[in-house]
MOPAC internal coordinates of N, CA, C and O (Angstrom, degrees):
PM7 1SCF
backbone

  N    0.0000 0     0.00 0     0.00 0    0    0    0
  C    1.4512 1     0.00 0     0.00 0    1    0    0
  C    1.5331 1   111.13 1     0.00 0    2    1    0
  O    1.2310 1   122.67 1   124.88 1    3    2    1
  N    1.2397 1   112.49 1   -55.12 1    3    2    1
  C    1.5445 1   113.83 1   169.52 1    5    3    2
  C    1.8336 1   122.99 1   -38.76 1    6    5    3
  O    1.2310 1   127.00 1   143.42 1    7    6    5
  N    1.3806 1   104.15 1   -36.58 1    7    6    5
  C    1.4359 1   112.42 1  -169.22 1    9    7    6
  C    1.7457 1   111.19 1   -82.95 1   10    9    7
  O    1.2310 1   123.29 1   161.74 1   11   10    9
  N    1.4923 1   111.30 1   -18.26 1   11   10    9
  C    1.3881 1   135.28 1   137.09 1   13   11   10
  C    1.3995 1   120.58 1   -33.03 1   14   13   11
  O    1.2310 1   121.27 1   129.83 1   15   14   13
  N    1.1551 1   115.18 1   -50.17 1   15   14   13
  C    1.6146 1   110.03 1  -147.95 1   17   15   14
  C    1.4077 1    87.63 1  -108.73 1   18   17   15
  O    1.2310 1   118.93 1   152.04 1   19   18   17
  N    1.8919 1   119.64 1   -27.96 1   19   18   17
  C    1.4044 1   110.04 1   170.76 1   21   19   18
  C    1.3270 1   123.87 1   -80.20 1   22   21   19
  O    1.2310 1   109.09 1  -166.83 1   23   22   21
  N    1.5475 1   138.05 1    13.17 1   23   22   21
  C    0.8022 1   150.54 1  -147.11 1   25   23   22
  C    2.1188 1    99.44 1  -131.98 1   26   25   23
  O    1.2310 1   134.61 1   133.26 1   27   26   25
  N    1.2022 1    89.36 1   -46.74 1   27   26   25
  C    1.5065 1   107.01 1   162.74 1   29   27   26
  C    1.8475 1   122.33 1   -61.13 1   30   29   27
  O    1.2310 1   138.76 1   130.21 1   31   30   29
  N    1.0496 1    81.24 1   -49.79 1   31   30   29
  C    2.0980 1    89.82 1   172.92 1   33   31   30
  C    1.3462 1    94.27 1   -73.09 1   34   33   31
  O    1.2310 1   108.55 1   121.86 1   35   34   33
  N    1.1333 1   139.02 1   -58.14 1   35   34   33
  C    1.6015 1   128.54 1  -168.07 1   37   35   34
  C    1.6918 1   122.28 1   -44.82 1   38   37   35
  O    1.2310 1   142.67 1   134.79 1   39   38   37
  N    1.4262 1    73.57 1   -45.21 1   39   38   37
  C    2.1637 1    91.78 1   176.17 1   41   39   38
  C    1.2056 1   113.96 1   -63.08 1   42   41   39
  O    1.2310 1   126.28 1   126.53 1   43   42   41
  N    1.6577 1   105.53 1   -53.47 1   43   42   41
  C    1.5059 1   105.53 1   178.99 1   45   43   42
  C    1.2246 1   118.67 1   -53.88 1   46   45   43
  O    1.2310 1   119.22 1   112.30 1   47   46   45
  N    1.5507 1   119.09 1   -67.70 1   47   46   45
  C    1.5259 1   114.85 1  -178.56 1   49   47   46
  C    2.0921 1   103.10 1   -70.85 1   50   49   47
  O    1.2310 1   111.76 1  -142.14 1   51   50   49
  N    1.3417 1   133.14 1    37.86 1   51   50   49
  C    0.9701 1   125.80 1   131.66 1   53   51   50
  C    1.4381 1   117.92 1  -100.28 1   54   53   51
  O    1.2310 1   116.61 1   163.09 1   55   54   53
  N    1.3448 1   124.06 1   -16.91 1   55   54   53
  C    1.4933 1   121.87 1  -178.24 1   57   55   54
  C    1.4843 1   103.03 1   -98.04 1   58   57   55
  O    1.2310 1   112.09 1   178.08 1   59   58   57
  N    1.4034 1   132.53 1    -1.92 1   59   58   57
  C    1.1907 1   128.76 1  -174.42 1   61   59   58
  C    1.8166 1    95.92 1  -100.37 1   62   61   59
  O    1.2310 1   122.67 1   158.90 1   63   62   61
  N    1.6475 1   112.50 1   -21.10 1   63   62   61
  C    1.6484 1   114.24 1   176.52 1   65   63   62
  C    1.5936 1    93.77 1   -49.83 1   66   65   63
  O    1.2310 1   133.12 1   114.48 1   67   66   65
  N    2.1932 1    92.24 1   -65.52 1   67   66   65
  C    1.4989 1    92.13 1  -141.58 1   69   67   66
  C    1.7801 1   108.81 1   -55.13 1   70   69   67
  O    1.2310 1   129.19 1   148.74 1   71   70   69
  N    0.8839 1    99.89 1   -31.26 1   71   70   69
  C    1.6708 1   107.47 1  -170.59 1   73   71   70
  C    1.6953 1   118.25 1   -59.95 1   74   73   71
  O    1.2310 1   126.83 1   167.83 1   75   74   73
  N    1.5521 1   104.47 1   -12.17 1   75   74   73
  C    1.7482 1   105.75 1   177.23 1   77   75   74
  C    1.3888 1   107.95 1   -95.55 1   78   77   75
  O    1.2310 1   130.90 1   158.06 1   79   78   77
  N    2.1639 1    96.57 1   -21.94 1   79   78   77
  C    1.2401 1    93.80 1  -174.92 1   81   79   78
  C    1.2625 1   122.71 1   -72.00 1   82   81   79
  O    1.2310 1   121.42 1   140.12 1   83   82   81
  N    1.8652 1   114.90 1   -39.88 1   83   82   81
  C    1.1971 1   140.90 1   150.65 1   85   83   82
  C    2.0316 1   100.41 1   -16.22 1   86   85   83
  O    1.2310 1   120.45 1    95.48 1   87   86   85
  N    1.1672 1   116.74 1   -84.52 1   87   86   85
  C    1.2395 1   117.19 1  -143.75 1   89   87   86
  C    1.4923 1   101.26 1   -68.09 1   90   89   87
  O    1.2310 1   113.86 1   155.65 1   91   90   89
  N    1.4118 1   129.22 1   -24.35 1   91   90   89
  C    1.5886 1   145.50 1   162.21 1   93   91   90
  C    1.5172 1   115.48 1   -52.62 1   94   93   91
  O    1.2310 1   136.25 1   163.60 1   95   94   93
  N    1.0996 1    86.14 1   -16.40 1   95   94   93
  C    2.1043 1    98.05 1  -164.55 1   97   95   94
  C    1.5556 1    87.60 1  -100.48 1   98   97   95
  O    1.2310 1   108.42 1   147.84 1   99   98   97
  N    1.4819 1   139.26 1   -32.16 1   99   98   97
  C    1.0556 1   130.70 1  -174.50 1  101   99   98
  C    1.5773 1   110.00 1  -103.48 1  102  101   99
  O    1.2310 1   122.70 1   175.73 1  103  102  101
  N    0.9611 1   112.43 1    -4.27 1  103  102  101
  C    1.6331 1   109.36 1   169.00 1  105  103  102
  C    1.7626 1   108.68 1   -90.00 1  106  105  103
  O    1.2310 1   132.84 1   157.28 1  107  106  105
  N    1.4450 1    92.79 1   -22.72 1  107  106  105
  C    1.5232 1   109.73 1  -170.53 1  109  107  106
  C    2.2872 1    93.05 1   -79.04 1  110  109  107
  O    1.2310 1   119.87 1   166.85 1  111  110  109
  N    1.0485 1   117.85 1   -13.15 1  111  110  109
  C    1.3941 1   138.86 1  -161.60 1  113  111  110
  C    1.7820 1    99.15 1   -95.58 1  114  113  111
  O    1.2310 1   130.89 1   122.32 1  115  114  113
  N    1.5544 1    96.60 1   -57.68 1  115  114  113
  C    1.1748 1   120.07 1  -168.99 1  117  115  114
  C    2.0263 1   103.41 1   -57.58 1  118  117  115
  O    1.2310 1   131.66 1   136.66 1  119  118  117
  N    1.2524 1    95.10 1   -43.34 1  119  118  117
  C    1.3760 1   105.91 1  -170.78 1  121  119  118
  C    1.6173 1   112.92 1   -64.85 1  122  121  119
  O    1.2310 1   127.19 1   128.54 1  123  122  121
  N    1.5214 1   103.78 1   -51.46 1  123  122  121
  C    1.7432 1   131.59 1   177.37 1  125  123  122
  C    2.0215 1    95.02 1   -42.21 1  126  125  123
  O    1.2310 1   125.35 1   120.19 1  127  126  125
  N    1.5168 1   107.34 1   -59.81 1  127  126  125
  C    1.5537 1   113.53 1   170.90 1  129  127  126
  C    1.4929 1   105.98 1   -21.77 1  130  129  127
  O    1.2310 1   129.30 1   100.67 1  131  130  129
  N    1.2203 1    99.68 1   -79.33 1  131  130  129
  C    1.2921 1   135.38 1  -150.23 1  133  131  130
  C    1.4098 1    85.40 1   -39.24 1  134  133  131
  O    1.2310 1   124.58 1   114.13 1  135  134  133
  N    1.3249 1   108.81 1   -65.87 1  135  134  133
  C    1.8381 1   118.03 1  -146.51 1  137  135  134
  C    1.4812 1   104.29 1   -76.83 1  138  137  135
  O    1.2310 1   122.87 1   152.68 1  139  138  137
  N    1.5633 1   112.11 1   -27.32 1  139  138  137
  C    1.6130 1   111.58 1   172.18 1  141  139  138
  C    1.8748 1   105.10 1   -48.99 1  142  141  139
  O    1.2310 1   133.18 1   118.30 1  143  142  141
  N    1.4251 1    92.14 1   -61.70 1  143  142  141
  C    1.6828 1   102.43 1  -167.39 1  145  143  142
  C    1.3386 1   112.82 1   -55.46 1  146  145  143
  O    1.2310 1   114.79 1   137.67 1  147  146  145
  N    1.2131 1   127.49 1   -42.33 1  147  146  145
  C    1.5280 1   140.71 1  -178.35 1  149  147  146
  C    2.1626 1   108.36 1   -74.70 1  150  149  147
  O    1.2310 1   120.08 1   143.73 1  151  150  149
  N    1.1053 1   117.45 1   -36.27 1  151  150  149
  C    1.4354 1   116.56 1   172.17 1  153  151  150
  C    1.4655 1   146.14 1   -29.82 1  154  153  151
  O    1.2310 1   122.56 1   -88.72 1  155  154  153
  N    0.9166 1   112.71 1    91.28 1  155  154  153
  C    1.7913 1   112.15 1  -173.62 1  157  155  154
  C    1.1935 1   109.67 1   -94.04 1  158  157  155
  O    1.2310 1   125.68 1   -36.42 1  159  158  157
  N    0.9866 1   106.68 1   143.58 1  159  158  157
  C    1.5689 1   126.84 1  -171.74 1  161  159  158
  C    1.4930 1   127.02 1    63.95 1  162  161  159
  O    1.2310 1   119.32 1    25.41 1  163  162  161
  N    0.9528 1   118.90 1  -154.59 1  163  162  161
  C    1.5105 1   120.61 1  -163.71 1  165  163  162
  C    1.2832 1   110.24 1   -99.66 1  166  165  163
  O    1.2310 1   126.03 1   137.14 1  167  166  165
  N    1.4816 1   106.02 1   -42.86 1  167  166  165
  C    1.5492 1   109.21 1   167.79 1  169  167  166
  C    1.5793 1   123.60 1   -58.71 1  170  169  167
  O    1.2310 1   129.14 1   123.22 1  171  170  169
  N    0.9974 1    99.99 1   -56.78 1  171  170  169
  C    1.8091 1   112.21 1   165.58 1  173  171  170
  C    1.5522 1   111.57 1   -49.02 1  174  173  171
  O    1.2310 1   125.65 1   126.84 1  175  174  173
  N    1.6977 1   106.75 1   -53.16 1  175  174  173
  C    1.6940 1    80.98 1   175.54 1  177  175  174
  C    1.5999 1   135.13 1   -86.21 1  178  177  175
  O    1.2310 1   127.78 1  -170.76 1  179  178  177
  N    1.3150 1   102.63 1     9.24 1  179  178  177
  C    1.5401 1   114.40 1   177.24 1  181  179  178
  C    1.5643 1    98.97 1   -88.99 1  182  181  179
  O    1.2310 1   120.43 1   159.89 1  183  182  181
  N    1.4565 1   116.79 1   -20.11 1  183  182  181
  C    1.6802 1   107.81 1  -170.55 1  185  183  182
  C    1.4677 1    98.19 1   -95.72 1  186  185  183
  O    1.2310 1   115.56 1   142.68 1  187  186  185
  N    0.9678 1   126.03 1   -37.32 1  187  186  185
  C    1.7025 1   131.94 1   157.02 1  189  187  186
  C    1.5761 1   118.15 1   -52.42 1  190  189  187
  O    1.2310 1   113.55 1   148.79 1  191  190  189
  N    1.0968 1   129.81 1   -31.21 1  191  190  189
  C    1.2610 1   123.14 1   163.72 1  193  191  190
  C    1.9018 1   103.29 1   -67.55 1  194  193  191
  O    1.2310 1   127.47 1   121.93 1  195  194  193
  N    1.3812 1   103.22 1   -58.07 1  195  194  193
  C    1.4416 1   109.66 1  -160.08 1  197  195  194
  C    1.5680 1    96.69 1   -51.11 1  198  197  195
  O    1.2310 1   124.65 1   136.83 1  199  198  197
  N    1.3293 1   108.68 1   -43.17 1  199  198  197
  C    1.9084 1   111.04 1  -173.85 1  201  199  198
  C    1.7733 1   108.80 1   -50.57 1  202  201  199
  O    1.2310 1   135.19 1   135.43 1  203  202  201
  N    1.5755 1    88.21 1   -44.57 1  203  202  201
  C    1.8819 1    92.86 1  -160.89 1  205  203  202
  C    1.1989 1    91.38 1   -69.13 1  206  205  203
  O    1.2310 1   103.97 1   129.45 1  207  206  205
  N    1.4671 1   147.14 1   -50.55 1  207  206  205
  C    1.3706 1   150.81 1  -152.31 1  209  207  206
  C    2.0776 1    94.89 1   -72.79 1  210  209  207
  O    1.2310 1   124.74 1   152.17 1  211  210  209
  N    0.9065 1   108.50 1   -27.83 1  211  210  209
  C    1.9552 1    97.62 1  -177.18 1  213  211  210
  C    1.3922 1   105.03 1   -98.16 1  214  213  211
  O    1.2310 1   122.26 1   176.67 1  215  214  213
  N    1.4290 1   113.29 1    -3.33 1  215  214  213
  C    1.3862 1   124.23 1  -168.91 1  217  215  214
  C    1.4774 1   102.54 1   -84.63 1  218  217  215
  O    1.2310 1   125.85 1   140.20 1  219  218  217
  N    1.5229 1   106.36 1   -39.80 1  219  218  217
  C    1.1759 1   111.32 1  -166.33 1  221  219  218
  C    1.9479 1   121.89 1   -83.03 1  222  221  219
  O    1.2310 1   141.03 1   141.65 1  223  222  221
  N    1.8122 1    76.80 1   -38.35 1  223  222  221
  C    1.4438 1    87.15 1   173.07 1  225  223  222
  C    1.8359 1   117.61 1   -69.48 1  226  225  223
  O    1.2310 1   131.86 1   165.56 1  227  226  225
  N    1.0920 1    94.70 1   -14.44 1  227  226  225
  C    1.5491 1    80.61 1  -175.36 1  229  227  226
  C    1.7095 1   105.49 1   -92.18 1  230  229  227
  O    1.2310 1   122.02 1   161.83 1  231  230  229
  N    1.3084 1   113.73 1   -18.17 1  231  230  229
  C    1.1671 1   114.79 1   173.68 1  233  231  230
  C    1.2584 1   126.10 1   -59.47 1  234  233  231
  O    1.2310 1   121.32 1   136.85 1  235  234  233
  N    1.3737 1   115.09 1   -43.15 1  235  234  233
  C    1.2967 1   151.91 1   154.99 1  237  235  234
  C    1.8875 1   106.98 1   -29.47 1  238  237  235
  O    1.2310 1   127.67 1    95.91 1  239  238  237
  N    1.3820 1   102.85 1   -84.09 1  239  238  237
  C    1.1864 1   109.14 1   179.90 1  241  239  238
  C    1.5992 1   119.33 1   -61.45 1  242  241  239
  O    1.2310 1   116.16 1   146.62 1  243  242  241
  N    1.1461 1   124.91 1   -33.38 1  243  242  241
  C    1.4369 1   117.23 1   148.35 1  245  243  242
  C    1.6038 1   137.30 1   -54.69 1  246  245  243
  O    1.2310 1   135.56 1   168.53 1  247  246  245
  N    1.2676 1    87.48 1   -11.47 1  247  246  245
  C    1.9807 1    95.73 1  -170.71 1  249  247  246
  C    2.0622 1    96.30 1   -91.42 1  250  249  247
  O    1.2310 1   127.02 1   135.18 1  251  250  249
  N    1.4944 1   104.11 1   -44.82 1  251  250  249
  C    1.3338 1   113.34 1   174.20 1  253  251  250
  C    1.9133 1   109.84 1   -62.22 1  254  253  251
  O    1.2310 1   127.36 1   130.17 1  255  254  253
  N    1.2200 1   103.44 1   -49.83 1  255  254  253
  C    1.8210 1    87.00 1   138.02 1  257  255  254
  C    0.6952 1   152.97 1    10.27 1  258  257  255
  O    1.2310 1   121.74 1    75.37 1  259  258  257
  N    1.4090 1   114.28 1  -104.63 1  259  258  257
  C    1.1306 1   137.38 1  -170.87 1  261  259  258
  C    1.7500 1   103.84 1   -84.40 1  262  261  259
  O    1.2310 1   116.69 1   143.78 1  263  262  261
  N    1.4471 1   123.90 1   -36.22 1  263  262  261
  C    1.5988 1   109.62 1   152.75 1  265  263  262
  C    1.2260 1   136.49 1   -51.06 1  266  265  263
  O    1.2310 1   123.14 1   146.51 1  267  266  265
  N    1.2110 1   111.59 1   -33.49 1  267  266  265
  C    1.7513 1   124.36 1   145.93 1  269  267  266
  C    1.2503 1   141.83 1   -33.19 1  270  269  267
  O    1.2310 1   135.79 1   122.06 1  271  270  269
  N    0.7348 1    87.04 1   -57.94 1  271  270  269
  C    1.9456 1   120.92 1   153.06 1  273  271  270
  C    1.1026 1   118.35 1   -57.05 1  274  273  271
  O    1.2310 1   109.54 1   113.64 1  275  274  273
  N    1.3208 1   137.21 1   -66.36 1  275  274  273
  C    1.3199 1   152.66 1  -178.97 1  277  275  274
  C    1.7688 1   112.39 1   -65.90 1  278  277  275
  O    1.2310 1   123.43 1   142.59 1  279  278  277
  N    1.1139 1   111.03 1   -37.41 1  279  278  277
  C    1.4551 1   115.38 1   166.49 1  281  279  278
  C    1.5655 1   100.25 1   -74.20 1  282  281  279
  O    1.2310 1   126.55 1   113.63 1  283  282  281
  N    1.3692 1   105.00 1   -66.37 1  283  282  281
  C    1.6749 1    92.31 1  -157.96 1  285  283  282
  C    1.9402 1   117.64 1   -55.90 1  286  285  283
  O    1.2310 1   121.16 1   160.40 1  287  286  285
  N    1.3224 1   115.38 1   -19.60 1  287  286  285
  C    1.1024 1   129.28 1  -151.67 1  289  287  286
  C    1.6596 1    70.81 1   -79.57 1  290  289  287
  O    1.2310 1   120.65 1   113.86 1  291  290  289
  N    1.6958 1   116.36 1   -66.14 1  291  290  289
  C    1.7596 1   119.84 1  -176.65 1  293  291  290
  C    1.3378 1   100.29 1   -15.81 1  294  293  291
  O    1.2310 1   128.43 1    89.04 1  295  294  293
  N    1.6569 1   101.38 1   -90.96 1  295  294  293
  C    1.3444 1   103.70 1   172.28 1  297  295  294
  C    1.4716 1   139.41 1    23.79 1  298  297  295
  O    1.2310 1   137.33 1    88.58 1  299  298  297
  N    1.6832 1    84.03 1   -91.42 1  299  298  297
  C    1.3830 1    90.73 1  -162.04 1  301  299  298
  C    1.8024 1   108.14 1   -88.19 1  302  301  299
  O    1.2310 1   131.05 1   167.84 1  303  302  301
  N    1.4941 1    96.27 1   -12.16 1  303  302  301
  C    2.0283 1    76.60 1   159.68 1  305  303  302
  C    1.3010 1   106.97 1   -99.75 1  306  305  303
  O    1.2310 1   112.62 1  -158.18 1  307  306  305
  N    1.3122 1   131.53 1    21.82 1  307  306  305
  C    1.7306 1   122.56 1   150.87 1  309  307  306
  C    1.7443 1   104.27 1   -66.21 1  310  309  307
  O    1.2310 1   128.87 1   122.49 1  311  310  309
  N    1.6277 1   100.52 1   -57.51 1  311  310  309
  C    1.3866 1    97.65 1  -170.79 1  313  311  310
  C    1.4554 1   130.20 1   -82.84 1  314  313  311
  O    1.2310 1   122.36 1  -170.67 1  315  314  313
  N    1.8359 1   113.08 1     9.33 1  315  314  313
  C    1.2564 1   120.91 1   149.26 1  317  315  314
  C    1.7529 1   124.23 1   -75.99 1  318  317  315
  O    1.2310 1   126.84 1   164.81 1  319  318  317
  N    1.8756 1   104.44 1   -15.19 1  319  318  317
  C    1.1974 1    98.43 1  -166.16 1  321  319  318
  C    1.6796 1   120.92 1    95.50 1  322  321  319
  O    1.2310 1   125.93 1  -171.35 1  323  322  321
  N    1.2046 1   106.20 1     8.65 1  323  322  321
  C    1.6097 1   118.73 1   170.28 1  325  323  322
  C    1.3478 1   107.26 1   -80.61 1  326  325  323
  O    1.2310 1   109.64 1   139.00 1  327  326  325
  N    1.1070 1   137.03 1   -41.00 1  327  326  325
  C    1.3376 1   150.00 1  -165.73 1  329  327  326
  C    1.4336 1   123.03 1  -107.13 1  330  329  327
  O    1.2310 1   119.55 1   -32.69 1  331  330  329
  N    1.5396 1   118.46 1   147.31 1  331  330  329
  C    1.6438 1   100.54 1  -178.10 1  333  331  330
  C    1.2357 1   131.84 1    23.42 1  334  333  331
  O    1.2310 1   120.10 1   180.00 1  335  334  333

């Protein structure tokens, strides 16, 4: 039972990471916006593209993440019998 409940805290404070990381990745998104729209010149808008383009991808790869997570966690309390 114990190895239950430690198994449970692990998930949580891993789904409580991805989810700050999540909302950091979109302020980090939010910002990339910002600097595209605001950019003068050529230099500025090539560094504003480059921002929005890592902005996005990382958002991206954190969101696939955190679905990862969210399935596997399903998962495996379907096949403990937590679920349905």
């Amino acid at each position: 039972m114990k190895e239950k409940n430690q198994w449970r805290v692990v998930h949580t404070q891993d789904r409580w990471e991805v989810i700050d990381d999540v909302r950091q990745a979109e302020r980090e998104l939010n910002t990339a916006l910002w600097r595209f729209h605001e950019a003068l010149g050529q230099d500025h808008v090539d560094y504003a593209i480059y921002s929005l383009e890592a902005a996005e991808k990382k958002l991206d790869m954190l969101l696939r993440k955190a679905k990862g997570l969210w399935n596997l966690t399903s998962r495996e309390e379907e096949s403990r019998g937590k679920i349905g």
